[in-house]
N, CA, C and O atoms as CSV, one atom per row, in Angstrom:
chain,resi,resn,atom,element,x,y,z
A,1,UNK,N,N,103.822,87.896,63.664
A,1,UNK,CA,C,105.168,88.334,63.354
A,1,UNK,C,C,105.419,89.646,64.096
A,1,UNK,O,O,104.377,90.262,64.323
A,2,UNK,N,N,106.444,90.177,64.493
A,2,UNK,CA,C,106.721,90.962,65.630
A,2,UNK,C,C,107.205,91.855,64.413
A,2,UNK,O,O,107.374,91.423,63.273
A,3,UNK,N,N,107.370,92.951,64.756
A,3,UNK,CA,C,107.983,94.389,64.226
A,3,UNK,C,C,109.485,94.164,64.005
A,3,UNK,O,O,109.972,94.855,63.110
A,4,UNK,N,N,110.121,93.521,64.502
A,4,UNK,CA,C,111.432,93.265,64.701
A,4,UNK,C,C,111.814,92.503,63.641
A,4,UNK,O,O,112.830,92.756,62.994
A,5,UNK,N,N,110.909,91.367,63.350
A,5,UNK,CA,C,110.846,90.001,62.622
A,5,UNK,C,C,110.492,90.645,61.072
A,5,UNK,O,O,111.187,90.709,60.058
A,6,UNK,N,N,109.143,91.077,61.345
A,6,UNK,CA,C,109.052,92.017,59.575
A,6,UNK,C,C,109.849,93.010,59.074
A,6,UNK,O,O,109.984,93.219,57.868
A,7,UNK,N,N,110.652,93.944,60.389
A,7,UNK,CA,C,111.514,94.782,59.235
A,7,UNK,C,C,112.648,94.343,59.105
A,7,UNK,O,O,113.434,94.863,58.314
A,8,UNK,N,N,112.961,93.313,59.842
A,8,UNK,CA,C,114.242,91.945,59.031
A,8,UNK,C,C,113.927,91.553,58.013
A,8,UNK,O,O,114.615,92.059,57.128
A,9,UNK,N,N,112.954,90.643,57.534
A,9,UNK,CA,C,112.265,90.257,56.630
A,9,UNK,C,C,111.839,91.519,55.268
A,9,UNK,O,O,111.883,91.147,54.095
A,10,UNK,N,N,111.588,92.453,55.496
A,10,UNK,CA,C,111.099,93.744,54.807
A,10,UNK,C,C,112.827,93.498,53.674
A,10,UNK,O,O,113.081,93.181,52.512
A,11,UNK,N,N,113.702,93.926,55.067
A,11,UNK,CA,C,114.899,94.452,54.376
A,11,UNK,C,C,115.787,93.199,53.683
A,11,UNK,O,O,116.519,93.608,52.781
A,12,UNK,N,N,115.867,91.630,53.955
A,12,UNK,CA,C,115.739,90.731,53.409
A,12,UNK,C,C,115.243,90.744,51.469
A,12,UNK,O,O,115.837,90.558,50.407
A,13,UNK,N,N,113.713,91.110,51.941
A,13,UNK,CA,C,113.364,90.922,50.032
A,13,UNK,C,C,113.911,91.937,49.508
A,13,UNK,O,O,114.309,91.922,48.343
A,14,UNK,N,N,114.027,93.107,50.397
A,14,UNK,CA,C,114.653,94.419,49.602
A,14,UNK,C,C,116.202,94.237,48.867
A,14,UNK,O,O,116.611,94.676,47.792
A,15,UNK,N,N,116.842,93.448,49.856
A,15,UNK,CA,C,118.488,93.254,49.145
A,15,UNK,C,C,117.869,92.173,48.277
A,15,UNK,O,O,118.339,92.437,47.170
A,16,UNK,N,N,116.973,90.952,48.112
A,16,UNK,CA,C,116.742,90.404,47.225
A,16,UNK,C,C,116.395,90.654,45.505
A,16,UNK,O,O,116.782,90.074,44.491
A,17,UNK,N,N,115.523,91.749,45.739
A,17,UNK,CA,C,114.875,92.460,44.760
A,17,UNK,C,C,115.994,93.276,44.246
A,17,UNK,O,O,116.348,93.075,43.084
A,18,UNK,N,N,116.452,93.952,44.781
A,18,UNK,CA,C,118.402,94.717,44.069
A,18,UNK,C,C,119.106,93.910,43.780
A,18,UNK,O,O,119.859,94.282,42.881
A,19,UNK,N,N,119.306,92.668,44.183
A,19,UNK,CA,C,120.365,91.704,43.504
A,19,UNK,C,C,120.009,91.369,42.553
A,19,UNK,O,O,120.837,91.504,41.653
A,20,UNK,N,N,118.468,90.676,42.090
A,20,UNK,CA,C,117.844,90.279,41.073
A,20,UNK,C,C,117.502,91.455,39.866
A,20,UNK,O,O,116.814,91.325,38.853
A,21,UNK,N,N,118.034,92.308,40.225
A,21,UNK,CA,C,118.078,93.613,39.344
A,21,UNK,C,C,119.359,93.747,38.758
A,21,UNK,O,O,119.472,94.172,37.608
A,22,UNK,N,N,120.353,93.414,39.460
A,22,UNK,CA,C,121.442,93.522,39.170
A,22,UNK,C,C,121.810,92.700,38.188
A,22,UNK,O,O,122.422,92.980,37.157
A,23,UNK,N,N,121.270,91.313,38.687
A,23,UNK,CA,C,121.656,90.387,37.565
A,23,UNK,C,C,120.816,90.097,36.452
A,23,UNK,O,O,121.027,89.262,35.573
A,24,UNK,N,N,119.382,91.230,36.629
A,24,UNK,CA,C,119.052,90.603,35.371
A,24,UNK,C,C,119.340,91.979,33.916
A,24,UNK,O,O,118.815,92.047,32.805
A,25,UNK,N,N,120.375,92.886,34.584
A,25,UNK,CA,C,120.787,93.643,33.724
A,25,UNK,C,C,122.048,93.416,33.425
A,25,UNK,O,O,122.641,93.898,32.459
A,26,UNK,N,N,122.555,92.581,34.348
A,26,UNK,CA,C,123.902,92.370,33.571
A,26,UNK,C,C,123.700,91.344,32.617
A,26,UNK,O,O,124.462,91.273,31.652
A,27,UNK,N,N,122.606,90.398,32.788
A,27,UNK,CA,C,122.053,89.710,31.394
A,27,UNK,C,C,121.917,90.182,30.431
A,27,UNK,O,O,122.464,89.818,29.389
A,28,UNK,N,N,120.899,91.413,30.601
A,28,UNK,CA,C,120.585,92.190,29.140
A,28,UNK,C,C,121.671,92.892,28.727
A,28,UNK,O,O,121.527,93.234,27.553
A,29,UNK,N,N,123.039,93.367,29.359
A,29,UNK,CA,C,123.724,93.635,29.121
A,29,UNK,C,C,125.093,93.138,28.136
A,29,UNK,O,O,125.956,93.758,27.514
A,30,UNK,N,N,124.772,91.621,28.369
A,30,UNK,CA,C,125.909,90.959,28.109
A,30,UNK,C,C,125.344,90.697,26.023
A,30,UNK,O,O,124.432,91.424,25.630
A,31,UNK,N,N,125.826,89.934,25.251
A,31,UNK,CA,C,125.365,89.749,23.545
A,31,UNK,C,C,124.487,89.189,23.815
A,31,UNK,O,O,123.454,89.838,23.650
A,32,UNK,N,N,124.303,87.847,24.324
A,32,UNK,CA,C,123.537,87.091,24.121
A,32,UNK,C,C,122.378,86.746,25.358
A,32,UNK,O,O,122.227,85.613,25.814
A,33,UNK,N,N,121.864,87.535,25.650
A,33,UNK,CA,C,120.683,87.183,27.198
A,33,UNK,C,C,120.172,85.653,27.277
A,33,UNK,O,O,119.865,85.021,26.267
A,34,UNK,N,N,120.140,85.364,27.996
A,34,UNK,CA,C,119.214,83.840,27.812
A,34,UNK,C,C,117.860,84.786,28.513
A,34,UNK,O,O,117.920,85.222,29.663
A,35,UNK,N,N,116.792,84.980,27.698
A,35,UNK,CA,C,115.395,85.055,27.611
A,35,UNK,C,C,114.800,84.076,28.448
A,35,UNK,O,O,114.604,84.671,29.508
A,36,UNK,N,N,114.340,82.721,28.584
A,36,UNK,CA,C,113.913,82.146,29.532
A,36,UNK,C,C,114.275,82.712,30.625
A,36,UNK,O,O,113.464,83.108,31.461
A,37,UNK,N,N,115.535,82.812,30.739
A,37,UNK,CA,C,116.668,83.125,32.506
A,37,UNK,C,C,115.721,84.233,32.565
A,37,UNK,O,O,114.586,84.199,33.040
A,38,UNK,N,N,116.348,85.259,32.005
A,38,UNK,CA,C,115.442,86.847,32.252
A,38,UNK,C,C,114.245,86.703,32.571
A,38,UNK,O,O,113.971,87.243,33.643
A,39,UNK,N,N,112.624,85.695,31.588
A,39,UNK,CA,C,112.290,86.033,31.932
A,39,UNK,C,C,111.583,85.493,33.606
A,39,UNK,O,O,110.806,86.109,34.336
A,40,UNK,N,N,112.189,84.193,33.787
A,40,UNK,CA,C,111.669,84.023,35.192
A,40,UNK,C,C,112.179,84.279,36.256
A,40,UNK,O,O,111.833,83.700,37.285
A,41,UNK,N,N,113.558,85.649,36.206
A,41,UNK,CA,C,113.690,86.266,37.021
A,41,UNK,C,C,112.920,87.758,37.342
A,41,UNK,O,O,112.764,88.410,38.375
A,42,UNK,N,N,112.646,87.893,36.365
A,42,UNK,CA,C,111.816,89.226,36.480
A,42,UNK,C,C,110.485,88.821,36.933
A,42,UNK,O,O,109.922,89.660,37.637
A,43,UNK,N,N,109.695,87.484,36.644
A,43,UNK,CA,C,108.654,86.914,37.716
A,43,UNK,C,C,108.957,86.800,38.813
A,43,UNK,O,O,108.113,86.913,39.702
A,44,UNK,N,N,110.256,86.543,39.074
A,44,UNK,CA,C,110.375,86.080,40.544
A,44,UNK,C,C,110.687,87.739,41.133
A,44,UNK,O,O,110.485,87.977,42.324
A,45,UNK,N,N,111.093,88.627,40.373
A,45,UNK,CA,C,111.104,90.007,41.107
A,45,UNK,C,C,110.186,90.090,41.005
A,45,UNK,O,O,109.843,89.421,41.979
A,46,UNK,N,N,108.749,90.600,40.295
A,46,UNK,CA,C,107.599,91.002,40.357
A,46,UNK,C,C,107.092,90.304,41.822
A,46,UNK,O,O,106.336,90.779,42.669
A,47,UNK,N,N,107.649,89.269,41.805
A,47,UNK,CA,C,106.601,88.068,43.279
A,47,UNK,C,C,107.299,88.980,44.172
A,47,UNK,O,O,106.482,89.549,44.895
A,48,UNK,N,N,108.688,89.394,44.434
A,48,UNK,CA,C,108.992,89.756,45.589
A,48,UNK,C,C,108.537,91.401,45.545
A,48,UNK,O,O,108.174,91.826,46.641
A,49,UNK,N,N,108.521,91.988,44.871
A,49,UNK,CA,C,107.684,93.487,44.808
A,49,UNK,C,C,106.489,93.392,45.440
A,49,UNK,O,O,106.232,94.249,46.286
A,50,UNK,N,N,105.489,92.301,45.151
A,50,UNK,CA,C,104.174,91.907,45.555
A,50,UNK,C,C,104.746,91.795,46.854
A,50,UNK,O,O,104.643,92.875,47.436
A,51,UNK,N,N,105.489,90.644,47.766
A,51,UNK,CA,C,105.430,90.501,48.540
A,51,UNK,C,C,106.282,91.319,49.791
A,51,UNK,O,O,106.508,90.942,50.941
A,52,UNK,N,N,106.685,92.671,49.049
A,52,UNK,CA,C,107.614,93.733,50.378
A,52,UNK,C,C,105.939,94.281,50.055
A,52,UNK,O,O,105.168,93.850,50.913
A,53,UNK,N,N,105.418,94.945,49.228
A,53,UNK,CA,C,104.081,95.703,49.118
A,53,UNK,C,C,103.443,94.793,50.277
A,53,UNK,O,O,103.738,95.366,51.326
A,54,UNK,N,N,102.819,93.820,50.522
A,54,UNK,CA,C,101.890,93.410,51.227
A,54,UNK,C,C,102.785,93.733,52.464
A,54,UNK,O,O,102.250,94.596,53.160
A,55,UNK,N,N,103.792,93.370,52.872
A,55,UNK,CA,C,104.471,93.586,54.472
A,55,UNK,C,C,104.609,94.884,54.479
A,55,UNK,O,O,104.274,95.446,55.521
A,56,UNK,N,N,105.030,95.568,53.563
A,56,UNK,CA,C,104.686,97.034,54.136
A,56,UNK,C,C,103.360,97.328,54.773
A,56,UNK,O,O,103.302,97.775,55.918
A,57,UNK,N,N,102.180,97.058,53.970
A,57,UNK,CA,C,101.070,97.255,54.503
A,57,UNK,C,C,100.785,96.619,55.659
A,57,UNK,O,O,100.059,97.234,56.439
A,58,UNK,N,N,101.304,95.159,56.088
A,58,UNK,CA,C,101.035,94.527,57.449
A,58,UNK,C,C,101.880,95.507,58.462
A,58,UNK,O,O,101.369,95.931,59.498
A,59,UNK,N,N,103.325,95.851,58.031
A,59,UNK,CA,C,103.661,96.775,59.169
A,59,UNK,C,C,102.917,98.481,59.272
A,59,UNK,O,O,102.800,99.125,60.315
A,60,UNK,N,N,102.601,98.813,58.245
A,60,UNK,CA,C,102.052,100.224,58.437
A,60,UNK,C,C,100.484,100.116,59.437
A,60,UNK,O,O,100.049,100.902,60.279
A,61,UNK,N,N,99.860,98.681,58.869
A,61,UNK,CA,C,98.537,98.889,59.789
A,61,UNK,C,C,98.611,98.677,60.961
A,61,UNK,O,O,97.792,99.219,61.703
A,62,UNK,N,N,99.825,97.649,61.600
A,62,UNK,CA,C,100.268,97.532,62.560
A,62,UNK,C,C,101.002,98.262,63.540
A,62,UNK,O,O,101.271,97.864,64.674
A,63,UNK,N,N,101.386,99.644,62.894
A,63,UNK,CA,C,102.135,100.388,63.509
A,63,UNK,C,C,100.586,101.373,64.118
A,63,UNK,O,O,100.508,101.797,65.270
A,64,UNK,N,N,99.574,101.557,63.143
A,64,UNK,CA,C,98.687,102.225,63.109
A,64,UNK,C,C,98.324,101.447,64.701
A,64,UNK,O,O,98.818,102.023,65.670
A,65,UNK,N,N,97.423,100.078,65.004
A,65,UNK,CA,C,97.014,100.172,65.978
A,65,UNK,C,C,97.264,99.975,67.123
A,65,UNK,O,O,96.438,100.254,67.992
């Protein structure tokens, strides 16, 4: 993956991970949350947290050599 390609991709999960924030507070926000919904969006944010963490590290070691 080229430098070009990962910090597309980087900034990709990043607007992903803020949208899925967005909506999972306007859930908790609203009377009634649907709990299932919430909670397998907040898995699916945790997965994408995991997965900007690992590409950060592929681009930082990569910048390194």
């Amino acid at each position: 993956m080229t430098d070009v390609t990962s910090s597309e991709s980087l900034a990709q999960l990043r607007v992903e991970h803020r949208d899925l924030d967005t909506v999972i507070s306007f859930l908790n926000d609203k009377g009634h949350p649907d709990e299932d919904l919430t909670r397998r969006l907040k898995r699916r944010k945790l997965n994408l947290r995991d997965r900007i963490a690992r590409l950060e590290h592929t681009i930082a070691a990569s910048a390194t050599s």
